[in-house]
TORDODREN-812330 format. One record per residue: x, y, z of N, C-alpha, C in turn; residue number from 0; residue in three letters. Coordinates in steps of 0.1 Angstrom, whole numbers. Layout:
! residues N
X;Y;Z;X;Y;Z;X;Y;Z;NUM;ala
...
This chain:
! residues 59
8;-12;0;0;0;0;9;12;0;0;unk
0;20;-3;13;38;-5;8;43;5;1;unk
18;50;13;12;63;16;8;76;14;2;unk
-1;83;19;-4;92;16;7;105;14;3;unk
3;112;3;19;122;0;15;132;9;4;unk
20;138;12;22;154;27;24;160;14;5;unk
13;173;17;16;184;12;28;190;14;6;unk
29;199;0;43;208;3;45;221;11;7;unk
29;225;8;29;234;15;14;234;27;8;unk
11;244;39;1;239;47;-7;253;38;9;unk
-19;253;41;-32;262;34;-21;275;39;10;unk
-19;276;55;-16;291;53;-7;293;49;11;unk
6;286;47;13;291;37;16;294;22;12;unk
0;288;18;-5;289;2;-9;304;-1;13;unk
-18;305;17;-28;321;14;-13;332;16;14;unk
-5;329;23;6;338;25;13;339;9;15;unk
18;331;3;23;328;-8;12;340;-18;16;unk
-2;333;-20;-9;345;-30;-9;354;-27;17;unk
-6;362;-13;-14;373;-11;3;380;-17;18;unk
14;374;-16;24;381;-20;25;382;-34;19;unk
20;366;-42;20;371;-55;10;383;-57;20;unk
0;385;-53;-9;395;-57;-3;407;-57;21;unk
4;409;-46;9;424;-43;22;427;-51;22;unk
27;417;-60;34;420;-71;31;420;-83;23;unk
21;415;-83;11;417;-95;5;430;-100;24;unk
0;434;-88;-8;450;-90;7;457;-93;25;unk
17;460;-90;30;461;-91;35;455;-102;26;unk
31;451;-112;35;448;-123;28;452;-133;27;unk
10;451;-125;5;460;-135;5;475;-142;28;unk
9;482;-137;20;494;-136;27;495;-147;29;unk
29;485;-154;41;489;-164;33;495;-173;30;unk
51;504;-178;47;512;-190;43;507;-206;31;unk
47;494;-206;47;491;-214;31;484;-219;32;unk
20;490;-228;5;483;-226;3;470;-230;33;unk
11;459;-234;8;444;-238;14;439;-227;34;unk
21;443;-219;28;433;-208;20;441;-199;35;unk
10;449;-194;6;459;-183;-7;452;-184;36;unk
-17;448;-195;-25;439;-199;-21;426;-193;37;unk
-12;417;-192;-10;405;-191;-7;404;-177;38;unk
2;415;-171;-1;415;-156;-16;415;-148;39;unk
-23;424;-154;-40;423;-149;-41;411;-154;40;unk
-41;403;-162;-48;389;-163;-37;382;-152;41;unk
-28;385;-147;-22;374;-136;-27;382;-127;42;unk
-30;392;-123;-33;398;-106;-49;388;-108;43;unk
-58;388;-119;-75;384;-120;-71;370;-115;44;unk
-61;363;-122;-62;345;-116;-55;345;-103;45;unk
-45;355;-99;-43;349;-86;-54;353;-76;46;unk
-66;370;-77;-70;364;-71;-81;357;-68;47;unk
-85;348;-81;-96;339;-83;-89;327;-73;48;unk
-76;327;-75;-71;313;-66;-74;316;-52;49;unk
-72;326;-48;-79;338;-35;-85;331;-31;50;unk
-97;336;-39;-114;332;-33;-115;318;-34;51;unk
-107;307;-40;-108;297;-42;-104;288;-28;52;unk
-90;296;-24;-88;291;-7;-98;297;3;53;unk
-105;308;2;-115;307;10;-109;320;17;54;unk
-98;330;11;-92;339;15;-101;354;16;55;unk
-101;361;23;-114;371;25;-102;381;13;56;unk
-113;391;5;-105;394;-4;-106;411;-3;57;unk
-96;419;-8;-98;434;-2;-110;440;-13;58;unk
């Protein structure tokens, strides 16, 4: 029989982890440049769909 695999990470260090990518995200969305300043808002929108996905209260 297997055992069961351990997470790599525990939940709150998942919500700690997004809440950082988020806040480099909005921080990325910033750029001057408008095709990569676009592409940053589509990564700030999924990380924080993953957010609400952990159950993380959201600003």
């Amino acid at each position: 029989m297997t055992e069961p695999v351990k997470p790599a990470l525990t939940d709150a260090e998942e919500r700690r982890l997004l809440a950082e990518i988020a806040a480099l995200a909005e921080r990325l969305a910033e750029s001057g440049d408008p095709l990569m300043r676009g592409q940053y808002q589509n990564l700030a929108g999924r990380v924080s769909a993953l957010r609400a996905i952990k159950g993380e209260a959201l600003p």
